[in-house]
ZAMARGU-4260 file (C-alpha; in steps of 0.2 Angstrom, whole numbers, plus 5000, padded with zeros to 4 digits):
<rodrens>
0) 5312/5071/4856 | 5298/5082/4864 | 5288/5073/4878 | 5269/5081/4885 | 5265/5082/4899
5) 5247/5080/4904 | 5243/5090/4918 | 5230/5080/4931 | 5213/5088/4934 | 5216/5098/4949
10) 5204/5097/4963 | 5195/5112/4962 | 5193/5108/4942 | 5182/5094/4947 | 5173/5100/4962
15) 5168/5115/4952 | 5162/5105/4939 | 5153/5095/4950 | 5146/5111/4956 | 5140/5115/4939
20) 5132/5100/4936 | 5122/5098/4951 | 5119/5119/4954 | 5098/5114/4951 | 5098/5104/4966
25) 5108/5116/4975 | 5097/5131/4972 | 5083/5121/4974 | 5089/5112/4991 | 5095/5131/4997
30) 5076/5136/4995 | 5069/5121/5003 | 5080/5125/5017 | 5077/5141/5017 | 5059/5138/5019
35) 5061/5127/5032 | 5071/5139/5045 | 5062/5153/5041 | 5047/5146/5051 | 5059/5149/5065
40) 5053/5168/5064 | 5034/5168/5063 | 5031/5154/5077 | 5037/5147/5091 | 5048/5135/5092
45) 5040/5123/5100 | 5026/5124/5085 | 5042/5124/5075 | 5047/5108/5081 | 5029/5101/5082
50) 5025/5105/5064 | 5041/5096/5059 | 5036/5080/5067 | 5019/5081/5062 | 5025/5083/5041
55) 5037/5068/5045 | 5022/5059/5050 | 5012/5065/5034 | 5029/5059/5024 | 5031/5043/5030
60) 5014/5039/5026 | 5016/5046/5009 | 5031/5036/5008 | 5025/5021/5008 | 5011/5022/4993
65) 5023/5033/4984 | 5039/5021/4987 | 5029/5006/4980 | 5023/5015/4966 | 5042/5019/4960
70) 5046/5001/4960 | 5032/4996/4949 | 5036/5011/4937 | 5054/5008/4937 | 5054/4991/4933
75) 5038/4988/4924 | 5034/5005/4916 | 5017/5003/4926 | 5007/5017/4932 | 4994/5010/4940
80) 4981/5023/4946 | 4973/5010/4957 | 4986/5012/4970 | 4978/5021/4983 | 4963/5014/4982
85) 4973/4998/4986 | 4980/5008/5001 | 4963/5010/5005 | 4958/4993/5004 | 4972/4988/5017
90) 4964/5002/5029 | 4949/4993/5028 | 4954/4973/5030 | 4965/4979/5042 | 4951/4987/5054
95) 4941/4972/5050 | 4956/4960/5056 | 4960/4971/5073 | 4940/4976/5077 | 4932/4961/5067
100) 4944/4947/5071 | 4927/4932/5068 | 4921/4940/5052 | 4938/4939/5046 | 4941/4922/5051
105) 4923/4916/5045 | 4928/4923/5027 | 4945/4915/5028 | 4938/4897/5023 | 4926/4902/5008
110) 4940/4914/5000 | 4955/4900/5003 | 4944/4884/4994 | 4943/4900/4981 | 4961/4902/4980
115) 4965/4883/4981 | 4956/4880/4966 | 4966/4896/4957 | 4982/4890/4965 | 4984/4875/4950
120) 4984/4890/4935 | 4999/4879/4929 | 4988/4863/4927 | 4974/4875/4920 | 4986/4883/4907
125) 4991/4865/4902 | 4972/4860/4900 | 4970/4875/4891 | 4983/4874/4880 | 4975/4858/4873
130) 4960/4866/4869 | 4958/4864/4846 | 4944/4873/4843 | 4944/4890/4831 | 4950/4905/4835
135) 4931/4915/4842 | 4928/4897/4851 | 4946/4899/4862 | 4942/4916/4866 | 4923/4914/4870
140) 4928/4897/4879 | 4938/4904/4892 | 4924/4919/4897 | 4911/4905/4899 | 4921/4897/4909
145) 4926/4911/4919 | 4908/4918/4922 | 4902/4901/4925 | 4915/4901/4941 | 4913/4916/4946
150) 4892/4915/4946 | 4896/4900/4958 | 4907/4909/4969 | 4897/4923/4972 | 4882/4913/4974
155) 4891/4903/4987 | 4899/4914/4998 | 4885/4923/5005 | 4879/4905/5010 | 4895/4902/5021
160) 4893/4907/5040 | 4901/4925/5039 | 4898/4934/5057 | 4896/4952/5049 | 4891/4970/5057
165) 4872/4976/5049 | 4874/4992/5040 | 4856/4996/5042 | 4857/4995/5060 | 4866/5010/5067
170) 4870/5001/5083 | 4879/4987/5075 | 4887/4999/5061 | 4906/4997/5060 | 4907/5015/5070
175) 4900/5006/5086 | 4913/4990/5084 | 4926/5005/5084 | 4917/5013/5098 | 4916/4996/5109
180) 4932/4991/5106 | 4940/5008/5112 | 4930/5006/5127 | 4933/4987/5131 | 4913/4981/5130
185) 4915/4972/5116 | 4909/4953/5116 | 4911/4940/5104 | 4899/4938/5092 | 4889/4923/5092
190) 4893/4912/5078 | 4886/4907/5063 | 4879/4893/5052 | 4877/4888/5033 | 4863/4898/5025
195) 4853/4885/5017 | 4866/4873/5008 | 4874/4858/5019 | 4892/4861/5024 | 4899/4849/5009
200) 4891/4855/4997 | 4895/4873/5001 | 4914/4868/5003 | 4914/4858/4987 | 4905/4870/4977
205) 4917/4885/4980 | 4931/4875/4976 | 4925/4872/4960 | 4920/4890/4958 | 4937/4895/4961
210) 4944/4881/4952 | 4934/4886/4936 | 4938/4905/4937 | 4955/4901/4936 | 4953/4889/4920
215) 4945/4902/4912 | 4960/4914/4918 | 4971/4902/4913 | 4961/4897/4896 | 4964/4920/4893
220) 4982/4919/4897 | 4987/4905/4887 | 4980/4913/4871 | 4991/4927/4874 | 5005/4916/4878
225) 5022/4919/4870 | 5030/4902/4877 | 5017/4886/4877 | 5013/4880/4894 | 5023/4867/4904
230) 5022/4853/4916 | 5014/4858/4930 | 5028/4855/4944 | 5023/4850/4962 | 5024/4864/4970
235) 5007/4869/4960 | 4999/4855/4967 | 5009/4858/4984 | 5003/4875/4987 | 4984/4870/4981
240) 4983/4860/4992 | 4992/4867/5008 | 4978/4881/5005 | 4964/4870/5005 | 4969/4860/5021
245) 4972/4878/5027 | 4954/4884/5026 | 4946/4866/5030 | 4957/4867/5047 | 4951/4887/5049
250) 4933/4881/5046 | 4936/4866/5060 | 4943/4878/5074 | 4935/4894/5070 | 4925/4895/5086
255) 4940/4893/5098 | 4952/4902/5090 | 4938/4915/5088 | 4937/4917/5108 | 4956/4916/5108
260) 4958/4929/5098 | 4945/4941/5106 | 4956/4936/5121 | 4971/4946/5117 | 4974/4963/5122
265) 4972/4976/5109 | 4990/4978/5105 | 4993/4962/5100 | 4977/4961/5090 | 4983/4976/5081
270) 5000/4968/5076 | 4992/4952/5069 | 4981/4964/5057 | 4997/4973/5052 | 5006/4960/5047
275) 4991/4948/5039 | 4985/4963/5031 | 5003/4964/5023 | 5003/4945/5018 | 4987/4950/5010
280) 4992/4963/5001 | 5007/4956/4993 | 4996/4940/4987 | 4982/4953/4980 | 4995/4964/4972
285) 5004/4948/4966 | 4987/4941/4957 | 4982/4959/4949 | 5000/4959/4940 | 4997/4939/4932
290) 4979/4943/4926 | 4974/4961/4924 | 4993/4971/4922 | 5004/4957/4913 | 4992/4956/4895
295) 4993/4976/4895 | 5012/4976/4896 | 5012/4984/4878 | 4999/4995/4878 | 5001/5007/4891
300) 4983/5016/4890 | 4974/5002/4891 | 4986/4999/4907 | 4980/5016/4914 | 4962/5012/4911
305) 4962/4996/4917 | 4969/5001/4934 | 4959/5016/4935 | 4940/5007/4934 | 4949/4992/4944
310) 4948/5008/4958 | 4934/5012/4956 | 4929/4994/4958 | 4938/4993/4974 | 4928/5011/4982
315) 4912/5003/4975 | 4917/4987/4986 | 4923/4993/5002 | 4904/5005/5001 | 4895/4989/5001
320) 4905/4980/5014 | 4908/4994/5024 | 4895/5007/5022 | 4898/5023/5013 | 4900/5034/5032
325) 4917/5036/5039 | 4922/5028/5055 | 4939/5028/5066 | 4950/5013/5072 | 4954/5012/5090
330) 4973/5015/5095 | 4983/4999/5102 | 4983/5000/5120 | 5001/5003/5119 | 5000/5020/5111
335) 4986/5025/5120 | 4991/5026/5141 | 4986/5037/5153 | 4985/5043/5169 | 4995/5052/5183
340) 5014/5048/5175 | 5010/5052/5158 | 5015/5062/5146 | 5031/5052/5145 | 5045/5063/5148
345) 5060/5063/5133 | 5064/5049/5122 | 5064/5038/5138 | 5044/5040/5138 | 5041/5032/5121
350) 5041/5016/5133 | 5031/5023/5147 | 5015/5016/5140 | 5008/5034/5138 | 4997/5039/5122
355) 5009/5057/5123 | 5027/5060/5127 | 5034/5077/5132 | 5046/5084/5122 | 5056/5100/5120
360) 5039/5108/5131 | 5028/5101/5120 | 5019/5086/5118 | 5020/5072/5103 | 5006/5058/5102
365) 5016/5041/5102 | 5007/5034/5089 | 5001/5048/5076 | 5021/5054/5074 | 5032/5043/5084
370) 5026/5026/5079 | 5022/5031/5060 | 5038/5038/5058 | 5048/5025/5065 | 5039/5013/5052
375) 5041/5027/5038 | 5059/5023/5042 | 5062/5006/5045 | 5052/5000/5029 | 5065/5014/5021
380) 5079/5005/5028 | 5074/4988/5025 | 5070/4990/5007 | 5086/5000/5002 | 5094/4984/5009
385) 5084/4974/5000 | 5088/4983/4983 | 5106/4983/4986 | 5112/4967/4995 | 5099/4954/4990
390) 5099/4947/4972 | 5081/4951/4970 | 5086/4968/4972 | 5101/4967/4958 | 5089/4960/4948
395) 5075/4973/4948 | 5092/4987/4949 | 5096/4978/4932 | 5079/4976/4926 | 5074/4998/4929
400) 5091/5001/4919 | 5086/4988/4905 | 5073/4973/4907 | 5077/4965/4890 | 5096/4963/4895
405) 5091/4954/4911 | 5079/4942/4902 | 5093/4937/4888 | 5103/4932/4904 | 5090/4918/4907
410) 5081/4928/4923 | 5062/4924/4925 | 5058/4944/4924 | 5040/4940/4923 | 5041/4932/4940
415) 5052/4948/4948 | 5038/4958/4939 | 5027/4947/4950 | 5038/4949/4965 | 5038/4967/4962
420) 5022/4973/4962 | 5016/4963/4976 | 5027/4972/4985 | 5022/4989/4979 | 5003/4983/4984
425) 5009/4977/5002 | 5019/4994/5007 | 5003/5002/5000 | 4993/4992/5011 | 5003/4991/5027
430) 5003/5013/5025 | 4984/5011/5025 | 4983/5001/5039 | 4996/5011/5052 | 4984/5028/5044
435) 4969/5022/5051 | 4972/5025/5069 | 4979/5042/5064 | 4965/5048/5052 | 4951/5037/5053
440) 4944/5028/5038 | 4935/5033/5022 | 4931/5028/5005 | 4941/5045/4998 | 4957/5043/5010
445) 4965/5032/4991 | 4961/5048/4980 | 4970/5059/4992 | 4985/5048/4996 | 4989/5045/4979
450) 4990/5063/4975 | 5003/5066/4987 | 5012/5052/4982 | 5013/5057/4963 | 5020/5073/4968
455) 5032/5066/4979 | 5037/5055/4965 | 5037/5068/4952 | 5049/5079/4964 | 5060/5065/4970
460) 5061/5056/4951 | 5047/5046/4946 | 5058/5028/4947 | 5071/5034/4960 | 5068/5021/4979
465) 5077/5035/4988 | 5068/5050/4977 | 5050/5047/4983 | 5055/5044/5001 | 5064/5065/5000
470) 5048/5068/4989 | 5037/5064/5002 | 5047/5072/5016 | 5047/5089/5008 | 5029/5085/5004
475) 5022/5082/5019 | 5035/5096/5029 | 5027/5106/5016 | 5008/5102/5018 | 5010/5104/5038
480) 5017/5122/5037 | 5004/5125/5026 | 4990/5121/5039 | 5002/5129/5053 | 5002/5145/5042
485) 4984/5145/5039 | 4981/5146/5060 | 4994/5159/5063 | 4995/5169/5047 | 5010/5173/5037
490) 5020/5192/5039 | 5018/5200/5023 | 5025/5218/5023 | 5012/5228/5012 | 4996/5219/5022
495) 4990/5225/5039 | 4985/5206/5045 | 4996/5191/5039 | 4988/5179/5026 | 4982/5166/5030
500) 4982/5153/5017 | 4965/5141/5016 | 4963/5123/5015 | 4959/5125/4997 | 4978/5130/4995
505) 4986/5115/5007 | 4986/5105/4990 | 4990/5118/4976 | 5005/5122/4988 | 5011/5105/4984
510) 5008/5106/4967 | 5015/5122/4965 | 5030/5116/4972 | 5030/5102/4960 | 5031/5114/4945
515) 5044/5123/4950 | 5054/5107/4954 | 5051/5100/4937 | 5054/5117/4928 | 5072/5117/4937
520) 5074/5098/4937 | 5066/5091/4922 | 5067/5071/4927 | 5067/5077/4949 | 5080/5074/4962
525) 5085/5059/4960 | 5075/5053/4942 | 5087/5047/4927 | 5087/5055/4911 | 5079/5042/4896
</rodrens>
């Protein structure tokens, strides 16, 4: 009897396959490297260095609205081009949180009594769900309903006392809140009263503003409602009316804890925006999914539209707020130091208080690279540890591979999908916010943002966690040489001065590196075949 013997793959069998399947993103690494170092030769290399940091900087920002993006996509197949104007927002409430603390405050009761009256959806679904009437009366019922709340609402809320700045006053423009702040003159705004409706009615009548808006919400949701509607539980209840005791105590103590807050240092001020701007976020971001995204699941170009004239919605909003002009945000006082002993000298003078440290001979602002990177990779870590040692992670790991496996095993997806996109809105947010100080504020900082952030997607794999954050590193490395190049020129052999490429080409540059990406890599980096 003859045996076989089957010889084991030898070592260099396997490496060279592995070799073979992966030689795309070798060739393509090899050139990105290639680029890289070659700057070595046509700068300095303390410019060298500095433009590094600098396109760090630019990538951790584009990380942020790019890395939410790729959740959303992966798990829900949602493309939702209102992203960056959702990073914009969160710029914006974030300025008004850190510069504005009392108009932020003041429109903290009126938009809480609103969100109280929302909170019981589960109680207006089950009203709803009784409704009889014919088909054109349950669908015109729920609009009337809605509109009815939402004329209230917005009839209200200009009556509540809302300390504001006056955009036909230059001197009290959002510019010259920046401009006092950064200075240390500014005072507290003197506070306001209730424009021409009694406190009680004005608290009453929002409630039931916000509380019709969401029965007409509800009365739209439950018409489209595979499952009928259950008991409200008493969380519902529990939440509705945590939230209303919430803005009833704001309204109480507004005035101290106005002058408390005015109190604090700028540092401090500028933490409590980050983090409440965050909170925000996630609760904005959760909202748009339940009433504007989850009816759209199955039709993705009404999804597309949708979030597209929900951005222009947002520019249109933040215009009438904030005036159309552009305006900066003041540094924390922590990143902004000087005097005799600064710059900082190494990594020991990130905690010297100085607005620059010194290193390698050159100087790096603390907060426009240091601190923005240091988030860019901290939200990196945290999130990766998120996705792969929290059950909420497994779950939306299990939902990008197949959705319709995880709900047969009894998991709520629509809540992760909930979960998720709040998420991807609060990471959105919280990269507009630490922006601000960097770049300043304007209505078109969302358009541009969320241009970078599809590329970096498209390069790192469009639902790959870990693809958009080397997308946006090789973006943003990428758009710095660029400008660097356009200062100092690059050597080309058949010219007699070195071209300098122009602003117009800082973008195409990253486009163009896009293509080539996807002619070489189909699906990116790290994207998975369908």
């Amino acid at each position: 009897m003859t045996t076989t013997t089957v010889a084991a793959p030898t070592r260099g069998t396997s490496t060279s396959r592995w070799l073979r399947k992966n030689r795309g993103k070798l060739a393509l690494a090899a050139f990105f490297a290639f680029v890289l170092f070659s700057g070595l030769f046509m700068m300095e290399t303390n410019d060298w260095i500095i433009t590094i940091i600098r396109g760090l900087a630019v990538g951790a920002i584009t990380f942020l609205v790019a890395s939410g993006l790729s959740l959303i996509f992966g798990l829900m197949d949602v493309l939702s081009l209102a992203h960056g104007e959702l990073y914009m927002l969160g710029a914006y409430v974030g300025w008004t949180i850190y510069v504005r603390p009392d108009t932020f405050l003041d429109a903290l009761t009126p938009i809480a009594l609103v969100l109280s009256g929302m909170a019981l959806l589960p109680l207006w679904r089950r009203i709803a769900s009784m409704w009889t009437a014919g088909k054109w009366a349950r669908i015109i019922a729920p609009i009337l309903v809605g509109v009815a709340g939402l004329v209230i609402v917005v009839v209200l809320f200009p009556k509540f006392p809302m300390s504001m700045w006056n955009l036909d006053v230059y001197t009290e423009a959002p510019i010259n809140n920046s401009v006092a702040l950064d200075q240390g003159l500014q005072e507290v705004p003197p506070p306001a009263d209730f424009d021409g409706v009694s406190p009680l009615v004005g608290i009453i009548g929002i409630w039931l503003g916000g509380a019709l808006l969401g029965l007409g919400i509800a009365g739209g949701i439950e018409r489209k409602a595979e499952v009928p509607a259950s008991k409200p539980g008493v969380g519902a209840y529990t939440i509705a009316g945590g939230v209303a005791l919430l803005a009833l105590l704001i309204y109480v103590v507004n005035d101290p804890l106005t002058d408390w807050w005015y109190g604090l240092g700028t540092s401090p001020r500028f933490f409590f925006a980050l983090v409440i701007t965050v909170v925000l976020a996630f609760g904005l971001g959760s909202f748009i999914e339940v009433v504007f995204i989850r009816p759209l699941y199955d039709r993705l170009l009404y999804q597309l539209m949708m979030t597209l004239g929900l951005g222009f919605i947002i520019i249109e909003l933040v215009r009438s707020v904030w005036g159309r002009p552009g305006f900066t945000m003041p540094k924390p006082a922590v990143f902004n130091g000087h005097g005799d002993a600064c710059p900082g000298e190494g990594l020991g003078g990130m905690f010297s208080g100085c607005s620059t440290i010194k290193i390698f001979d050159s100087r790096v602002r603390m907060y426009n690279e240091v601190f923005i990177i240091l988030v860019g990779i901290l939200v990196l870590v945290t999130i990766t540890l998120v996705i792969k040692r929290t059950r909420l992670g497994m779950i939306i790991r299990a939902g990008v591979q197949d959705s319709e496996m995880v709900e047969a095993l009894g998991i709520n997806v629509r809540r992760v999908f909930t979960i998720t996109f709040g998420i991807g809105v609060a990471l959105a947010a919280l990269g507009g916010v630490i922006a601000a100080p960097a770049i300043g504020l304007n209505t078109g900082m969302g358009a541009t943002v969320l241009l970078l952030a599809l590329i970096a997607m498209a390069i790192g794999g469009l639902t790959s966690f870990p693809g958009a954050a080397v997308g946006a590193v090789i973006v943003g490395l990428l758009q710095q040489f660029m400008i660097k190049y356009g200062s100092i020129g690059i050597p080309v052999p058949w010219m007699d001065e070195p071209f300098k490429p122009s602003p117009v080409l800082v973008p195409a540059s990253a486009i163009l590196v896009m293509i080539v990406v996807l002619l070489v890599l189909p699906h990116g980096f790290f994207g998975r075949e369908e």
